[in-house]
C-alpha positions as CSV (number, residue, x, y, z in Angstrom):
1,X,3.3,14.7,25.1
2,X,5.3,12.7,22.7
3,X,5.0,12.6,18.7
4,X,3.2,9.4,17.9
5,X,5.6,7.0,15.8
6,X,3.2,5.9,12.5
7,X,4.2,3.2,10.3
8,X,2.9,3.0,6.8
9,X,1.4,-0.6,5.6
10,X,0.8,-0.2,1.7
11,X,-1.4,-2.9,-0.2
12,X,-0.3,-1.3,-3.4
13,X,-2.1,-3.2,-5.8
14,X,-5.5,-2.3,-3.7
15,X,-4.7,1.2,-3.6
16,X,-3.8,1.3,-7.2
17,X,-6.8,-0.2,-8.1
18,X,-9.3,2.0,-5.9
19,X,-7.1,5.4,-7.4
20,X,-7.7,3.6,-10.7
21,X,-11.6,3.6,-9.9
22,X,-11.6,7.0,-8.2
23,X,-9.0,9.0,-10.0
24,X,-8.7,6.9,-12.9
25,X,-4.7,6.7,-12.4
26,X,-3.9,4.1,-14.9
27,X,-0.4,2.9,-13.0
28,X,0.6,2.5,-9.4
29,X,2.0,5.7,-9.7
30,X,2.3,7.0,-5.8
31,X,5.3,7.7,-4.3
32,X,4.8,5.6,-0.6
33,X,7.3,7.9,1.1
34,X,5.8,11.3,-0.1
35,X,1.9,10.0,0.7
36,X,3.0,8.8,3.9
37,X,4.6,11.8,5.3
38,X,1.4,14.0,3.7
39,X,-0.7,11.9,6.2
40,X,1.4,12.1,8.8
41,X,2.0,16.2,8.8
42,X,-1.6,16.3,8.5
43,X,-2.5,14.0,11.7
44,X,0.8,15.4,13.8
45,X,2.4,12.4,13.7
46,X,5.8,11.3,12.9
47,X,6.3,9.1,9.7
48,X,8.3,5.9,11.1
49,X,8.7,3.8,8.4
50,X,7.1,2.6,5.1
51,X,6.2,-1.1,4.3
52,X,5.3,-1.6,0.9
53,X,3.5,-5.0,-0.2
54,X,3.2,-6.0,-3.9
55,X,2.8,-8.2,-6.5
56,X,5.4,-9.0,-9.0
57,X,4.6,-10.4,-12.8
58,X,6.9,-13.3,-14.1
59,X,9.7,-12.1,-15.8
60,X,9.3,-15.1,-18.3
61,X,5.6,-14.1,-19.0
62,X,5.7,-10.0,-18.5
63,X,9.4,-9.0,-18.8
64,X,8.9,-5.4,-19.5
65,X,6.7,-5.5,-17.0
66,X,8.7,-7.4,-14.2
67,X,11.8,-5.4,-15.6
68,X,9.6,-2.1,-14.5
69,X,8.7,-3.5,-11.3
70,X,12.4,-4.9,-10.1
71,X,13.4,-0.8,-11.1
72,X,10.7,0.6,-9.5
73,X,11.3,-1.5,-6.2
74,X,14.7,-1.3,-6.1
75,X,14.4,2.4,-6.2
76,X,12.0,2.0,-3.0
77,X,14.8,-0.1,-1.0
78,X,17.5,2.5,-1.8
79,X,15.3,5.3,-0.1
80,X,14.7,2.6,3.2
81,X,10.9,1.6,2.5
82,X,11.2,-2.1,3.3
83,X,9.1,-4.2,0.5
84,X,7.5,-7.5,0.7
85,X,6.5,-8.9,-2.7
86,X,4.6,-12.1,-3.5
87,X,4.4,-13.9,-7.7
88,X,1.9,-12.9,-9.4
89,X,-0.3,-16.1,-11.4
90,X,-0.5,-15.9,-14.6
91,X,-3.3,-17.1,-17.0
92,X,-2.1,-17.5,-20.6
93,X,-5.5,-17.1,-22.6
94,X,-5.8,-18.7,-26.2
95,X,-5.7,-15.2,-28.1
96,X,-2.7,-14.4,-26.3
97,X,-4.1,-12.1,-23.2
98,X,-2.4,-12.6,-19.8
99,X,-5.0,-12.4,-16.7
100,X,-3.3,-12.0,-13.7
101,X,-4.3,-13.3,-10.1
102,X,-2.8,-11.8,-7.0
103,X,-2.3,-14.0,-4.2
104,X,-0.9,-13.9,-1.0
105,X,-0.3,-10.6,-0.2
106,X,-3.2,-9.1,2.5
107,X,-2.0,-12.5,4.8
108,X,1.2,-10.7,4.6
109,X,-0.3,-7.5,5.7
110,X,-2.1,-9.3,8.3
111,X,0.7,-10.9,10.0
112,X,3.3,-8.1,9.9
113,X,0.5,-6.0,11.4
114,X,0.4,-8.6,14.2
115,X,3.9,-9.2,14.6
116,X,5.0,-5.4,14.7
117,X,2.0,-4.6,17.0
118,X,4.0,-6.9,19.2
119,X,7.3,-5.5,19.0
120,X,6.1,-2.5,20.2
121,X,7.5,-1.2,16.7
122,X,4.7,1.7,15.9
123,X,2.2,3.9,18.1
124,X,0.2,4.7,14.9
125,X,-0.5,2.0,12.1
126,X,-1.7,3.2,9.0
127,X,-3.0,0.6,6.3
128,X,-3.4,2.0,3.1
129,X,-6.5,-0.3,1.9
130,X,-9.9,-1.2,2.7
131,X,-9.8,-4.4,2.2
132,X,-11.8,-6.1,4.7
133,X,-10.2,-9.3,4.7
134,X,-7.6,-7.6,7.2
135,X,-10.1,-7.1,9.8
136,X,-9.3,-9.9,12.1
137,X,-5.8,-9.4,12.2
138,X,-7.1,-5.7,13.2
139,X,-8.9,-6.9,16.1
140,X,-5.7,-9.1,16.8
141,X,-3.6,-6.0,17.1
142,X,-6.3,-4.0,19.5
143,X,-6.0,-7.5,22.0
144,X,-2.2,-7.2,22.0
145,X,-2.7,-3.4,22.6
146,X,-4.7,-4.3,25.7
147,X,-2.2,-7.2,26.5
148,X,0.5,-4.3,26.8
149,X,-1.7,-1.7,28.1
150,X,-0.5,0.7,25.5
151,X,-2.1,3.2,23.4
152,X,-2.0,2.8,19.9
153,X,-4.2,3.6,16.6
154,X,-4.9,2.1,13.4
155,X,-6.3,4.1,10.8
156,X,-6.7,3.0,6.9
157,X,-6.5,5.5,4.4
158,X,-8.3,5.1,0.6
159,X,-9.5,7.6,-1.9
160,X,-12.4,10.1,-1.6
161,X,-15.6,9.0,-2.9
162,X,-15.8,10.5,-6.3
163,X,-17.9,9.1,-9.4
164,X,-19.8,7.2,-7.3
165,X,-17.2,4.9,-5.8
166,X,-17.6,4.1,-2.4
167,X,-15.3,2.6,0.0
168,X,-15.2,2.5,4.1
169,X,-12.5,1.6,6.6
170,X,-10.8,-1.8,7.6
171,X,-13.5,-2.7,10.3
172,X,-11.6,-1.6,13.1
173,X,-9.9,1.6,12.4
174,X,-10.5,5.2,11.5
175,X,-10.8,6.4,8.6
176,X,-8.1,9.0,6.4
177,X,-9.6,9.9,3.0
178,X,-7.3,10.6,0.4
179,X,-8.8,13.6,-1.1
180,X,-7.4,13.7,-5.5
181,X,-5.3,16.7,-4.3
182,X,-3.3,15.3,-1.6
183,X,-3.0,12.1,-3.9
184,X,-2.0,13.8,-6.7
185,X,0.6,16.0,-4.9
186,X,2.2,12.6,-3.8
187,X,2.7,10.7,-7.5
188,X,6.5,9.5,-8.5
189,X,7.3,11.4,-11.4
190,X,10.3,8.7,-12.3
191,X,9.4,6.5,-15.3
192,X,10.8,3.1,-14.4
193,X,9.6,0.9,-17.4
194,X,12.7,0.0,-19.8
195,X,14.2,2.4,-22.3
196,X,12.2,0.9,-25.0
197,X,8.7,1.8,-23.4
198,X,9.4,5.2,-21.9
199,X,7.6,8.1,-23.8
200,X,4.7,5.5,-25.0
201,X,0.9,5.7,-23.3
């Protein structure tokens, strides 16, 4: 029997934001590569490839921040994880806080998700989110599957439940709970915010 081939779909900023809740990581500190393949040896499978979707903050409103982000994904390309990233909107309040609004990126899932399913690119997709607005695109893939009479899974993969956060799988798939451990064994110990910042909280 062959090694299943499992591709990784990140929604970074909703899995740093449930890590956040759960583990109370205060950056989107994960290495995509090392989490992947720690799922993968643990289900058998074979890590394909990485997909990493983001948002990126204006370099005229955040520069430090964009500047950490441009290093940060560049240092993802060079390794081979292909990322897809989407402008973040800005909201410039009176006393000077930025809110930020993410938009975009979960339609980007959604279509790769479709679009791969029919290449016939992966046996194993692995979404790491729960958001639920990816469930139709889910059920999309399963009808291709069928279409093609091939056997494929779709798993998503969020943190445990601790201090009383609780999440479920993308309607549609199986669940893989990050447990703190495995998550913390996968963090990216490079600091890739500029010269200036690095050493600061």
């Amino acid at each position: 029997m062959s090694i299943l081939r499992a591709t990784a779909f990140f929604d970074a900023p909703n899995l740093f934001h449930r890590s956040k809740d759960a583990f109370d990581h205060q950056h989107a500190n994960f290495d995509p590569l090392a989490l992947h393949a720690a799922v993968c040896a643990a289900q058998g499978w074979a890590a394909h490839s990485v997909r990493y979707y983001t948002g990126v903050p204006s370099r005229q409103v955040m520069p430090d921040a964009r500047s950490e982000w441009d290093r940060r994904l560049l240092s993802l390309t060079r390794q081979g994880v292909l990322c897809v990233t989407r402008p973040l909107r800005h909201t410039v309040l009176v006393a000077g806080e930025v809110i930020t609004r993410e938009k975009g990126i979960d339609v980007r899932v959604a279509l790769d998700l479709v679009s791969t399913a029919r290449q016939k690119a992966w046996d194993v997709a692995v979404v790491y989110s729960e958001d639920q607005d990816l469930a139709e695109a889910i059920a999309d893939v399963w009808e291709i599957a069928r279409e093609q009479s091939r056997r494929v899974e779709l798993w998503s993969a969020f943190p445990e439940n601790l201090r009383q956060v609780r999440y479920r799988q993308i309607k549609g798939t199986r669940p893989f709970v990050l447990s703190e451990a495995l998550y913390n064994a996968c963090l990216d110990p490079r600091d890739y915010r500029p010269k200036h910042l690095r050493g600061t909280t």
